[in-house]
C-alpha positions as CSV (number, residue, x, y, z in Angstrom):
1,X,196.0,29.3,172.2
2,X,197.7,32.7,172.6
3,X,201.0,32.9,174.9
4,X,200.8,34.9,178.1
5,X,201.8,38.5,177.4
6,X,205.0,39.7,179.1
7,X,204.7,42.4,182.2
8,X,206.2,44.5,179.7
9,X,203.7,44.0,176.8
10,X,200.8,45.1,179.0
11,X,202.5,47.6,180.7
12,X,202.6,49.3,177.2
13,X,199.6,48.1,175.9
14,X,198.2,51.7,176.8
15,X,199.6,55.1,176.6
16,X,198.4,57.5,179.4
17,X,202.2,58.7,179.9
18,X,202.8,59.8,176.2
19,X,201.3,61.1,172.9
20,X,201.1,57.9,170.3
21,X,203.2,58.1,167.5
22,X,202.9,54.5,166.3
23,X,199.9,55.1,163.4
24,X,198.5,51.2,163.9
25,X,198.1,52.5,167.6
26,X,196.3,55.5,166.8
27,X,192.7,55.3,167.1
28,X,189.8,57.1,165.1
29,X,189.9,61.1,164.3
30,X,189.8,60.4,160.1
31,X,188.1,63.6,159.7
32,X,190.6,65.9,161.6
33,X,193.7,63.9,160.1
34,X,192.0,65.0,156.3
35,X,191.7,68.5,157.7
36,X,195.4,68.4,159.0
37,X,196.9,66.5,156.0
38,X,195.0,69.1,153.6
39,X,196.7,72.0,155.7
40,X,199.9,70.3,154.8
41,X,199.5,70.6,151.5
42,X,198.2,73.9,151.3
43,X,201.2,76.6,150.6
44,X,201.7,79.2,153.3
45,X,199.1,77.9,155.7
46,X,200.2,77.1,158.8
47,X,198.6,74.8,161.6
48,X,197.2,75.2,164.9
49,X,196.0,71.8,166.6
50,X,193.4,73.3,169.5
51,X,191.2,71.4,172.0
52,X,191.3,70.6,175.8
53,X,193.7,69.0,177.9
54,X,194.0,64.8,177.9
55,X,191.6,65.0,174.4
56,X,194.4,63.7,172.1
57,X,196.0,66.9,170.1
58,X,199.9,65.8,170.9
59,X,199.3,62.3,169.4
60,X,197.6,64.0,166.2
61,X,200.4,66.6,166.0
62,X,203.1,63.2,166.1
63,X,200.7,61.4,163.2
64,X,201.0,65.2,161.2
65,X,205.1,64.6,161.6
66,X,204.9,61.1,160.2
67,X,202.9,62.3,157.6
68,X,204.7,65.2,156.8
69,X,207.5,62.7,156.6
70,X,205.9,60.8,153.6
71,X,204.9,58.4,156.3
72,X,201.2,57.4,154.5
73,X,200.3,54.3,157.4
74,X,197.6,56.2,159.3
75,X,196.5,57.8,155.8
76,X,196.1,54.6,154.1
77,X,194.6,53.3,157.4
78,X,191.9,55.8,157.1
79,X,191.5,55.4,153.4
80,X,192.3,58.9,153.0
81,X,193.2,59.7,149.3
82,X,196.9,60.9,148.6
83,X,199.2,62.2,146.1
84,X,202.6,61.2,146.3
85,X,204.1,61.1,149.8
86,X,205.2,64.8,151.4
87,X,208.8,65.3,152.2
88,X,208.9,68.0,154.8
89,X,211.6,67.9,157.4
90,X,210.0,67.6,160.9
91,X,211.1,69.5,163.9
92,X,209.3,68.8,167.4
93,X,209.4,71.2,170.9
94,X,207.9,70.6,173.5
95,X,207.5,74.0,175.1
96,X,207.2,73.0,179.0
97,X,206.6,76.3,181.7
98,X,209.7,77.6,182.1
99,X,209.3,79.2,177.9
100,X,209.2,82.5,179.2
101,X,208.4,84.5,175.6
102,X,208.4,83.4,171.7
103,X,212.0,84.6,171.6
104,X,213.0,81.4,174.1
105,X,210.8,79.4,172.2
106,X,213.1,80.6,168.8
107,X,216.2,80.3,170.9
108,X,215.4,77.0,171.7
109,X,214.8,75.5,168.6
110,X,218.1,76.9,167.3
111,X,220.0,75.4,170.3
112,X,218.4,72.5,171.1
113,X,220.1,69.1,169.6
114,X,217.0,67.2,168.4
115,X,215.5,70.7,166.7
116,X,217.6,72.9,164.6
117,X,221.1,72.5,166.3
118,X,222.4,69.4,164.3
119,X,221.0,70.9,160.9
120,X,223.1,74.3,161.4
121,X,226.3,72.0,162.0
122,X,226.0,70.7,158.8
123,X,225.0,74.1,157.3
124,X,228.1,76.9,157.0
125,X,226.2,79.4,156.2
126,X,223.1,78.8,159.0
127,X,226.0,78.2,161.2
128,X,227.5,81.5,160.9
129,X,224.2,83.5,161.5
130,X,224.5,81.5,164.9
131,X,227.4,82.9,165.7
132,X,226.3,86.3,165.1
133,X,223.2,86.3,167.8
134,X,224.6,88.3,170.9
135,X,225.0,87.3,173.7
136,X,226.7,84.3,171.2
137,X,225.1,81.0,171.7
138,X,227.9,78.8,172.8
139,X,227.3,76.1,169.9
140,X,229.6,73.7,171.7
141,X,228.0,73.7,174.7
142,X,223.9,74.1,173.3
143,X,224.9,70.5,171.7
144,X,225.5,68.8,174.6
145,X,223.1,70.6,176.7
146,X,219.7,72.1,174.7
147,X,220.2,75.5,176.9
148,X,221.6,79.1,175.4
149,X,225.3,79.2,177.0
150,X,225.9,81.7,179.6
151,X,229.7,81.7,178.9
152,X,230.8,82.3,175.3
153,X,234.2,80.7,174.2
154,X,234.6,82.8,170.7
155,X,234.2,86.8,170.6
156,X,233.0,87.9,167.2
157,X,233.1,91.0,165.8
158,X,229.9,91.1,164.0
159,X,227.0,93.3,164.9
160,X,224.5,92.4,167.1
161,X,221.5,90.1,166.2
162,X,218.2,89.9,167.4
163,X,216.8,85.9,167.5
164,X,213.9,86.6,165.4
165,X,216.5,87.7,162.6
166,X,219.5,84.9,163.8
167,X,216.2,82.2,163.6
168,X,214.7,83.7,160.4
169,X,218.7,83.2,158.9
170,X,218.9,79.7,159.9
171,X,215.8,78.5,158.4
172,X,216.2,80.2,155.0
173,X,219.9,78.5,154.7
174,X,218.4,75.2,155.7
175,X,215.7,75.7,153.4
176,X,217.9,77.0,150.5
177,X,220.3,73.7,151.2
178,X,217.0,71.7,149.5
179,X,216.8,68.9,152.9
180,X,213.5,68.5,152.1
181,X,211.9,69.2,149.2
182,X,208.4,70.4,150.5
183,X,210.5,72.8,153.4
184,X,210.6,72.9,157.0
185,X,207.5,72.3,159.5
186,X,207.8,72.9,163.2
187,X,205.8,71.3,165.2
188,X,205.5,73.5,169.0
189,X,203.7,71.6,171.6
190,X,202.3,72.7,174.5
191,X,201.9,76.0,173.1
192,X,199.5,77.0,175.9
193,X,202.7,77.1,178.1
194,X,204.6,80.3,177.1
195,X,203.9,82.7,179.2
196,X,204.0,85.3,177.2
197,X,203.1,84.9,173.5
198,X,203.5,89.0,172.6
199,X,205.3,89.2,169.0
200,X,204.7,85.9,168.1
201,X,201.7,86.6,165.6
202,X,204.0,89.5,163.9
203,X,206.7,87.1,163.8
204,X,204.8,84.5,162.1
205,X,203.7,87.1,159.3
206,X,207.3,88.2,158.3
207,X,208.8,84.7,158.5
208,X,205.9,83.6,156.1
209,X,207.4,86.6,153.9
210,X,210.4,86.1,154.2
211,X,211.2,82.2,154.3
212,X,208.0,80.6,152.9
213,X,209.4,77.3,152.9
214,X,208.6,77.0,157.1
215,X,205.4,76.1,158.5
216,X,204.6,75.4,162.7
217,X,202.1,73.8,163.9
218,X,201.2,75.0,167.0
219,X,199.4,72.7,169.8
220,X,197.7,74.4,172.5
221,X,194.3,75.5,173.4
222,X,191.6,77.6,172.0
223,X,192.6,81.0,173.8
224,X,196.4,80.2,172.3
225,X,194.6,81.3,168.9
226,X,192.4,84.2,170.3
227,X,195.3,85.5,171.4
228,X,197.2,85.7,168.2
229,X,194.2,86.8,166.1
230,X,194.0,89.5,168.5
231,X,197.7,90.6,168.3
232,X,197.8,90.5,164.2
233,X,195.3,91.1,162.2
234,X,196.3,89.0,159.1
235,X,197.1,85.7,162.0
236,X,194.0,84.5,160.6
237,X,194.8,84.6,157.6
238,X,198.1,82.5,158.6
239,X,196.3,79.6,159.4
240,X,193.3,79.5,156.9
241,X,192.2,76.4,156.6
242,X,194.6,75.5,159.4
243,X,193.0,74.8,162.5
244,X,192.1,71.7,164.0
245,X,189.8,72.1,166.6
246,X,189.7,68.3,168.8
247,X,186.1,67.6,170.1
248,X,186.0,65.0,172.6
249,X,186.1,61.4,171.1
250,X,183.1,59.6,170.0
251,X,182.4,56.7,171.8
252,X,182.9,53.6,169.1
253,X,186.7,55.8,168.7
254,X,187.3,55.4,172.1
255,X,186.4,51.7,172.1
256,X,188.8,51.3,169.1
257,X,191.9,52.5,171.7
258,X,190.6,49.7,173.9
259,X,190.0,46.7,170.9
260,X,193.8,47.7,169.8
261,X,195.4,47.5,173.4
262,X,193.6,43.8,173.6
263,X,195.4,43.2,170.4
264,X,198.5,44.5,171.1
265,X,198.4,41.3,174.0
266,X,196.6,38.9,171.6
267,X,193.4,39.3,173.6
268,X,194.7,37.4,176.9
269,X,193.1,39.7,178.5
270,X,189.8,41.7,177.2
271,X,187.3,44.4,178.9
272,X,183.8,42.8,179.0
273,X,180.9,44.3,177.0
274,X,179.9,46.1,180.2
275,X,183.3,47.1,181.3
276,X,183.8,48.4,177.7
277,X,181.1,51.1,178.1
278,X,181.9,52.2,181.9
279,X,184.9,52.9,180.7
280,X,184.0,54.6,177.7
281,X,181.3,56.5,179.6
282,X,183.7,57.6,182.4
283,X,186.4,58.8,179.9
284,X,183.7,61.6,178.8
285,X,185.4,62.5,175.4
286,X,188.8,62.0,176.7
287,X,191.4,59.3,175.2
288,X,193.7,60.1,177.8
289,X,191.0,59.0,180.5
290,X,190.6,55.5,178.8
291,X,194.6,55.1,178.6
292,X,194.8,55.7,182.4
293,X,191.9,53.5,183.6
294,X,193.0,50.7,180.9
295,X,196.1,50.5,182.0
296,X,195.8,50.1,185.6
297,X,193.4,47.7,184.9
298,X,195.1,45.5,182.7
299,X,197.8,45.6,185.5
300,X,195.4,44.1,188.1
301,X,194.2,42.1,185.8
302,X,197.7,39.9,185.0
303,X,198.7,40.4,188.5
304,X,195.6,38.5,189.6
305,X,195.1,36.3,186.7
306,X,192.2,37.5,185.5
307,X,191.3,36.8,181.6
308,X,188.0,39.0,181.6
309,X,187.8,42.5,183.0
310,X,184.3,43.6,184.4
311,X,182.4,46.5,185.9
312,X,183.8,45.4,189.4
313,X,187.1,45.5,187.9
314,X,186.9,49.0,186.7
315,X,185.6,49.9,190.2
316,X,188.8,48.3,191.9
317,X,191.0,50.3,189.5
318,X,189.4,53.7,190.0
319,X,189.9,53.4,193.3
320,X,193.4,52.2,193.2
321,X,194.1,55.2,191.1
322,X,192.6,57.4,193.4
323,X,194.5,55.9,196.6
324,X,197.9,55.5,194.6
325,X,197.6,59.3,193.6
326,X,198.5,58.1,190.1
327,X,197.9,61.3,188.1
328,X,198.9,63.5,191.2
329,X,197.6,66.8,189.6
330,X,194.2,65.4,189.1
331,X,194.0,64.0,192.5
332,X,195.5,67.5,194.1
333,X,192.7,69.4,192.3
334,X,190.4,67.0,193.7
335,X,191.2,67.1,197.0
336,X,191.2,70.7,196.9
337,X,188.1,71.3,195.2
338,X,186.4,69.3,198.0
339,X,188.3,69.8,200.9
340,X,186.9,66.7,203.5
341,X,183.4,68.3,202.8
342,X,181.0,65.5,201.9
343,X,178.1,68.2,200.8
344,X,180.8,70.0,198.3
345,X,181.5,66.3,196.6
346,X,178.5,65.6,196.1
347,X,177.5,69.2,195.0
348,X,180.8,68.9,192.6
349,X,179.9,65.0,191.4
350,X,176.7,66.1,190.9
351,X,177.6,69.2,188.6
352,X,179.7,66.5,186.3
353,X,176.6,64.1,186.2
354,X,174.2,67.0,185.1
355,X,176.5,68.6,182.2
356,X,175.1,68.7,179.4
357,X,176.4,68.1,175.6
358,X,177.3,71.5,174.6
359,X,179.4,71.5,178.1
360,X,177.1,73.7,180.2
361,X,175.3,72.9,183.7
362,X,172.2,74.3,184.1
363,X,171.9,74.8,188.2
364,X,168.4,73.9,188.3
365,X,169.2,70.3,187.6
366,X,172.3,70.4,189.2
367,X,170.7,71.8,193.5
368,X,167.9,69.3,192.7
369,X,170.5,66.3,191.7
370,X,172.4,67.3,195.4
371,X,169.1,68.1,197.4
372,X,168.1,64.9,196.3
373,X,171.3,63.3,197.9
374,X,170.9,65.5,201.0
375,X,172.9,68.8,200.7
376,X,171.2,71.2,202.4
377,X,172.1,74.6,200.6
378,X,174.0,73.4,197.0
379,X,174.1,77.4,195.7
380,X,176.6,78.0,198.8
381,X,179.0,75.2,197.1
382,X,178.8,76.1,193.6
383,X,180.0,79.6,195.0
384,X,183.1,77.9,196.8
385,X,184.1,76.3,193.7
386,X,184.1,79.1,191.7
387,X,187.0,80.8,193.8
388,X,190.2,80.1,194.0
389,X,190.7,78.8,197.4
390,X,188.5,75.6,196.2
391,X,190.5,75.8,192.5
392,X,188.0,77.5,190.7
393,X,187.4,74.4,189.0
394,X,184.2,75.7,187.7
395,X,183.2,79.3,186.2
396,X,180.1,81.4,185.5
397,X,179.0,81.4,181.7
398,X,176.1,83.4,182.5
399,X,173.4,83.6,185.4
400,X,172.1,80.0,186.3
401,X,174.9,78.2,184.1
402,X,178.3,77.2,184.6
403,X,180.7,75.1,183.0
404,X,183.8,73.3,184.0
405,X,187.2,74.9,183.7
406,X,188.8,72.0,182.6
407,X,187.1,68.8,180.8
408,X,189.6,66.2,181.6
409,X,189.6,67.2,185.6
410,X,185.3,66.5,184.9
411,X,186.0,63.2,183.6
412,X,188.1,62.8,186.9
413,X,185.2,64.3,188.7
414,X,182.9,61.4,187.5
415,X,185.4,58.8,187.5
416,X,187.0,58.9,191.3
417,X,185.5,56.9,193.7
418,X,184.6,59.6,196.2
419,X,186.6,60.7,199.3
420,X,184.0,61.0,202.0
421,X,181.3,58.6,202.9
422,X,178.3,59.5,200.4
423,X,176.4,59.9,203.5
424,X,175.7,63.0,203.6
425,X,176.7,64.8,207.2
């Protein structure tokens, strides 16, 4: 009989909180993990991992690290044929909002500890071209901190140094030192967060001139690349054969991230047949939607003792998450998009339900799914929640369709118990 798991087993059992980087954890995807690990391979191509929000492109960018590490689990896992193991050296940034440009994205990864920092230590010649980029980053201080110094404590006479030169330096003198013997790859996440991506297409090109040896992998969304195709004419050609567009997850994939959290607890406590698919049909797509539901509901489930989780236990976690505010952004957009009106939620729920495969609602379906359900003018709603005072949550494609702005906030949509009593006022 299998022991009790620990609170702290199936508190980790699922991951809603972070990408998953251990390759037994990570579930389905074979075809887009050949596509990356061929991109790996390929000389001067570089990588751009695209897709929604909460549909799993952080977790592949962590499995394209490993791999790129001569890590082979997930590829032997997938029985995905090999040669021998790569040997790049991985670098990973996490971009965040406050990356203003691509030239605070460079100075980051030259000053940041865990990036390129520790390597230019170790590196005289990489550390020198540091000390040339004016105003100086403050080495001393970038090490403890990860932020560009405000204060310098050594005046150099050298000339002055752009960053894309003083980053271009550093690379090609860690490169030259042999590290790794397949080069450098640079793995940017959140991509879709800089603010201002101007230059970084041009950038790309002359790097890939200049310092072959480097390849990023960039992880955003699908305007990230628009933009950059736009900006350079040749960024295509950069990442031939390089991009990874994520579709939502099929549904036996999804399942698969449920089977391995049960394991991970030795099955004391499992998701029912039924539960299994509500879940899975809530999540729409959406990995990150079954690690949030799963693991609220495992944690009712050992606080209450309960061995089998059903329907009625999804039901209690869903609204549990909802009252709790546990993803507060979600819930905010929510609560915004409806704003105490019963006839918008159910015009908004009903928009979700209606959506089609290829991500489009036809309206038709849509006013006669809420009429249905007593809303007595559903076109006046659809035009709240295109604006920005409801979130603009959903946006014209063309006249009678729309489409969500955001896939993961639909999955939300479907999954929150609603706020106002269904009957309609």
């Amino acid at each position: 009989m299998a022991s009790k798991p620990t609170i702290t087993e199936v508190e980790n059992a699922f991951f809603p909180a972070r990408e998953i980087r251990d390759p037994n954890r990570f579930a389905g995807r074979k075809t887009y993990v050949e596509e990356a690990y061929y991109a790996l391979l390929s000389e001067g191509t570089n990588i751009a991992v695209i897709g929604n929000r909460g549909i799993g492109k952080s977790s592949l960018a962590r499995q394209l690290m490993n791999i790129a590490a001569g890590k082979n689990e997930l590829l032997d896992k997938l029985s995905i044929a090999t040669d021998k193991p790569l040997d790049f050296l991985p670098i990973y940034l996490a971009c965040g909002k406050e990356t203003s440009s691509h030239t605070e994205l460079l100075e980051k990864l030259l000053t940041i500890k865990e990036c390129l920092l520790d390597w230019s230590y170790d590196i005289p010649r990489a550390l020198r071209s540091l000390e040339k980029y004016q105003p100086k980053f403050n080495v001393g201080i970038a090490a403890l901190g990860g932020e560009k110094a405000t204060e310098s404590t050594f005046e150099s006479t050298q000339p002055q140094h752009d960053v894309e030169t003083v980053f271009t330096n550093v690379v090609a003198a860690i490169a030259e030192e042999k590290l790794a013997k397949n080069g450098i790859l640079i793995v940017v996440d959140e991509f879709d967060q800089i603010k201002d991506k101007s230059g970084f297409a041009s950038f790309l090109k002359s790097l890939a001139t200049n310092v072959p040896q480097v390849k990023f992998c960039i992880v955003g969304v699908a305007h990230d690349m628009q933009e950059l195709i736009k900006e350079h004419g040749s960024a295509d050609r950069l990442f031939a054969g390089g991009i990874i567009n994520l579709p939502p997850m099929a549904s036996e994939e999804l399942a698969m991230i449920i089977r391995d959290a049960e394991r991970s607890i030795n099955r004391v406590i499992e998701f029912d047949d039924n539960a299994t698919e509500k879940l899975v049909k809530l999540s729409q797509g959406h990995p990150y939607m079954v690690h949030l539901i799963g693991k609220y509901a495992f944690r009712h489930a050992f606080k209450t003792g309960c061995k089998d989780i059903s329907n009625d236990d999804i039901e209690t976690t869903l609204k549990s998450i909802a009252e709790s505010g546990t993803d507060p952004i979600l819930e905010n957009r929510y609560k915004k998009a409806v704003a105490s009106s019963g006839q918008r939620e159910v015009v908004l729920k009903c928009l979700a339900e209606v959506q089609a495969g290829n991500l489009e609602i036809h309206t038709a379906d849509a006013y006669k799914k809420s009429i249905d359900q007593g809303v007595d003018n559903p076109s006046q709603f659809v035009g709240h929640l295109v604006t920005d005072d409801f979130g603009a949550e959903i946006t014209k494609i063309r006249e009678r369709y729309y489409r969500f702005s955001d896939s993961l906030f639909m999955a939300y949509v479907l999954a929150r118990p609603p706020i106002v009593d269904q009957t309609v006022r």
